[in-house]
Each structure stands twice: as structure tokens, then as C-alpha cells.
C-alpha positions in Angstrom: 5.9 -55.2 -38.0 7.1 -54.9 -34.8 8.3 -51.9 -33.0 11.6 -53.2 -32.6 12.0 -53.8 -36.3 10.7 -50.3 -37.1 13.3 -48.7 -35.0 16.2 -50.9 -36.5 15.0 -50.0 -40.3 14.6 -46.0 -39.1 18.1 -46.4 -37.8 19.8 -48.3 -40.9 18.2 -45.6 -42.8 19.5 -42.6 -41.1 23.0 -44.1 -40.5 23.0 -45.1 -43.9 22.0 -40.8 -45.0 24.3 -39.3 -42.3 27.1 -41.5 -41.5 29.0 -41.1 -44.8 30.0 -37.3 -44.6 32.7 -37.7 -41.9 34.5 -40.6 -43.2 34.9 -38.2 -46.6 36.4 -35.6 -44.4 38.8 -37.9 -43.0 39.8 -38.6 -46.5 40.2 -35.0 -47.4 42.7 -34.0 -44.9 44.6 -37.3 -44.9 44.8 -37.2 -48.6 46.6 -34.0 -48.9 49.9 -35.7 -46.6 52.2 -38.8 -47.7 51.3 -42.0 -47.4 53.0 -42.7 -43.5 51.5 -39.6 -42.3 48.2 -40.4 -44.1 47.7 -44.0 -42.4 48.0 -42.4 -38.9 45.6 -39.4 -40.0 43.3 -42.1 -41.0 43.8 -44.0 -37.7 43.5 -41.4 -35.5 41.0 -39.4 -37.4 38.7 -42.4 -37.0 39.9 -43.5 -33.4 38.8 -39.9 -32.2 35.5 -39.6 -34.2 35.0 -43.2 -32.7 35.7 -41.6 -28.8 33.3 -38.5 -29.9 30.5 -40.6 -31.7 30.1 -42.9 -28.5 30.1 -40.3 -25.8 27.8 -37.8 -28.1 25.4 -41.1 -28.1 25.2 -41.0 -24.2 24.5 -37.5 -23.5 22.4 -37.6 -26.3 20.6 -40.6 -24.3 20.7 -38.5 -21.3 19.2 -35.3 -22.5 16.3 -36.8 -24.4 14.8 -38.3 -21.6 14.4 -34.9 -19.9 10.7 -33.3 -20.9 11.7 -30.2 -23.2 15.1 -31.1 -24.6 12.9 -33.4 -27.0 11.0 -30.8 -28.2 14.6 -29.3 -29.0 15.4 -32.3 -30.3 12.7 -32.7 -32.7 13.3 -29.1 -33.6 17.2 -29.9 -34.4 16.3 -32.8 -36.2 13.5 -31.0 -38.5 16.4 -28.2 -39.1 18.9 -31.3 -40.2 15.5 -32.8 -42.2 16.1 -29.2 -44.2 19.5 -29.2 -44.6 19.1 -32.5 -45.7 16.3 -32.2 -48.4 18.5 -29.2 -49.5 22.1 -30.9 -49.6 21.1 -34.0 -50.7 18.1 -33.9 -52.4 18.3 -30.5 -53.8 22.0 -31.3 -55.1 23.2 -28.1 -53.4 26.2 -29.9 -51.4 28.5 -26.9 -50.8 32.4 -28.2 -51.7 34.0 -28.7 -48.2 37.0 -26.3 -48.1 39.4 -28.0 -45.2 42.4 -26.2 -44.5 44.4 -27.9 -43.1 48.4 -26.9 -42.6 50.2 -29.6 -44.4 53.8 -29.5 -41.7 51.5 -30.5 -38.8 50.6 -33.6 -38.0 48.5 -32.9 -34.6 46.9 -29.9 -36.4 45.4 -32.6 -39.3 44.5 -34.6 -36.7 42.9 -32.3 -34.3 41.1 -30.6 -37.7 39.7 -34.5 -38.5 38.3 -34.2 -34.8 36.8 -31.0 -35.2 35.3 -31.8 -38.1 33.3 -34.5 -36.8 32.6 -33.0 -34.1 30.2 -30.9 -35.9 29.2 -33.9 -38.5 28.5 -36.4 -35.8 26.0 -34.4 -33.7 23.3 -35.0 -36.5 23.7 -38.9 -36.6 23.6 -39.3 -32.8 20.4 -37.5 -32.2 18.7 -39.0 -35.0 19.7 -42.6 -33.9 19.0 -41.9 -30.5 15.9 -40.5 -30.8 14.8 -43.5 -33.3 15.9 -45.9 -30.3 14.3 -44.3 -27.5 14.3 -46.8 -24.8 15.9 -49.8 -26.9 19.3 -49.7 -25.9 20.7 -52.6 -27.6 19.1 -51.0 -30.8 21.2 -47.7 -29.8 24.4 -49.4 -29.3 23.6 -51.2 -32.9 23.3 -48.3 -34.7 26.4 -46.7 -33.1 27.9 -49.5 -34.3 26.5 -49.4 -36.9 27.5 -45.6 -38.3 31.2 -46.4 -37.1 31.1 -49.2 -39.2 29.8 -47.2 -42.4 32.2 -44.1 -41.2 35.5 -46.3 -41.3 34.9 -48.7 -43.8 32.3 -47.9 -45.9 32.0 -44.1 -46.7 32.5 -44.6 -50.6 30.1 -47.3 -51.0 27.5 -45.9 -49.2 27.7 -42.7 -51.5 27.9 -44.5 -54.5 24.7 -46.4 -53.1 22.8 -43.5 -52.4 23.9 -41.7 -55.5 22.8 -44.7 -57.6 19.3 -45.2 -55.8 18.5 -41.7 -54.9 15.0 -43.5 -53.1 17.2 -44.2 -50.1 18.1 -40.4 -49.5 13.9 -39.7 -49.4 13.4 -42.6 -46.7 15.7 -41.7 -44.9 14.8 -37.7 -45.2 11.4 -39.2 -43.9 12.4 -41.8 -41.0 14.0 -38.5 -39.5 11.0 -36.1 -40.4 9.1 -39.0 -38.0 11.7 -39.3 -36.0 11.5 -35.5 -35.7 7.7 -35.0 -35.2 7.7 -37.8 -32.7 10.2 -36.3 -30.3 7.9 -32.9 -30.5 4.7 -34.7 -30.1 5.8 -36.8 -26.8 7.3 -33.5 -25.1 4.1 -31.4 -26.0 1.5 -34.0 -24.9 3.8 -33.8 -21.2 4.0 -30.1 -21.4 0.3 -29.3 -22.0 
């Protein structure tokens, strides 16, 4: 196998794990408004987590090329290899209380935002460290997890759920993913 084909398989892998969670939040806070004021949720919801995803990606890019900040990386990504074996693996996924104040509009929307702000972080810096240098692979898998996050949340669960063998590669293409970041900083650093 090639490299390049390694990378694309680790990044398939880890968008297909990660890239599902924010599309169910969407779905959450939308679902609890009528249908007009869902659409927009949707729309917007997904337009900002589209705006957040792609500049996450780039200083995500940015930072891992500096020696250190992929050892931090690596580090990161082990702690979201944890929460990961524990969430998914384990079957300890915590029920996601969202409040969200049901008159406001903005407030859904800006709550939809939030919330991938904090869900997004994991998918970018796995999928950018997997890339590395490959930057039309990067821009694939960005693609790629906006693709899954808007379209294809649902299935993707479902998938997963059904052939729980996809969770445990993917657990593992970050754990390398993980270990590789660490290993390239420490071999610079001593």
C-alpha cells in the first residue's frame, strides 16, 4: 500500500468515528422548534459548523507543523482515543442535555455553534494529523466529515452500531495517529 492510501483509509476511518456527534446535536436543538424555525436551525447550524470545521482544519495545519505542539497533539488525541474507547466502546455515551430556550431563534443557533465548537476540535486534529503534508488528502477529509455531518449522521450511526469492528479501527488509526505525532516531535526534541 501506498502511503497516500494509508492516510485516506486512517482519515475515512476517523471521520467515519467522529463526524457523526455534531450532526446529532444539530438535530436535538432543531427538533425541539416548528418546522420553519427548524429548517433554518438546520441551515445555519450546519453553515456555521461548516465555517468552524474549515478554519479549525487550518490552524490545526498551522500548529502541527511547529516541534512541540505535536507532542500536544498526540497527547490530545490519546485523551480523545480514551474518551473514545469509553463512549463508544464501553457503551457509556452520557445522554446530551442541550438546553436550549425554545422563544430564541439566535440563541438555538448560536447553541448549535457552540456545540460544535467543542465536537469539531477532535475530528480536525485527528484528520490533520493523519494528512500531515498531503493537503489534497486534508481538504478530502474535510470534505469528507461535512459530508457525513450534514447528510449522513443517522446512517453512519446505524453503521457503526451494526458493525461495531468499525468503532475499534478507527479507535486504532487515531491511537497511530496519536503515537506518531509524539514520536516525530520527541525524535526533534531529543
Amino acid at each position: 500500500m501506498t502511503e497516500q492510501l494509508i492516510i485516506l483509509v486512517e482519515i475515512i476511518l476517523i471521520d467515519l468515528v467522529l463526524a457523526g456527534d455534531n450532526a446529532i446535536i444539530i438535530g436535538m436543538v432543531a427538533s425541539q422548534f416548528e418546522d420553519q424555525n427548524r429548517k433554518k436551525i438546520i441551515i445555519w447550524g450546519i453553515g456555521g459548523a461548516v465555517v468552524l470545521r474549515v478554519l479549525f482544519t487550518f490552524i490545526a495545519v498551522y500548529l502541527l507543523q511547529i516541534t512541540g505542539l505535536r507532542l500536544i497533539g498526540g497527547i490530545l488525541l490519546l485523551y480523545i482515543c480514551y474518551k473514545l474507547y469509553k463512549d463508544v466502546i464501553k457503551g457509556e455515551i452520557e445522554k446530551k442535555n442541550i438546553q436550549v430556550d425554545k422563544s430564541n431563534f439566535k440563541k438555538a443557533i448560536i447553541t448549535v455553534i457552540l456545540a460544535d465548537v467543542t465536537m469539531s476540535l477532535d475530528n480536525v486534529l485527528g484528520v490533520a494529523g493523519a494528512a500531515k503534508d498531503h493537503y489534497l488528502l486534508l481538504a478530502f477529509g474535510l470534505g469528507l466529515s461535512i459530508l457525513l455531518m450534514a447528510f449522513a449522521a443517522n446512517y453512519t450511526a446505524r453503521l457503526i452500531k451494526k458493525y461495531s469492528w468499525i468503532s475499534w479501527v478507527g479507535l486504532f488509526a487515531i491511537f497511530i495517529i496519536a503515537i506518531e505525532l509524539i514520536y516525530t516531535d520527541l525524535k526533534v526534541i531529543l
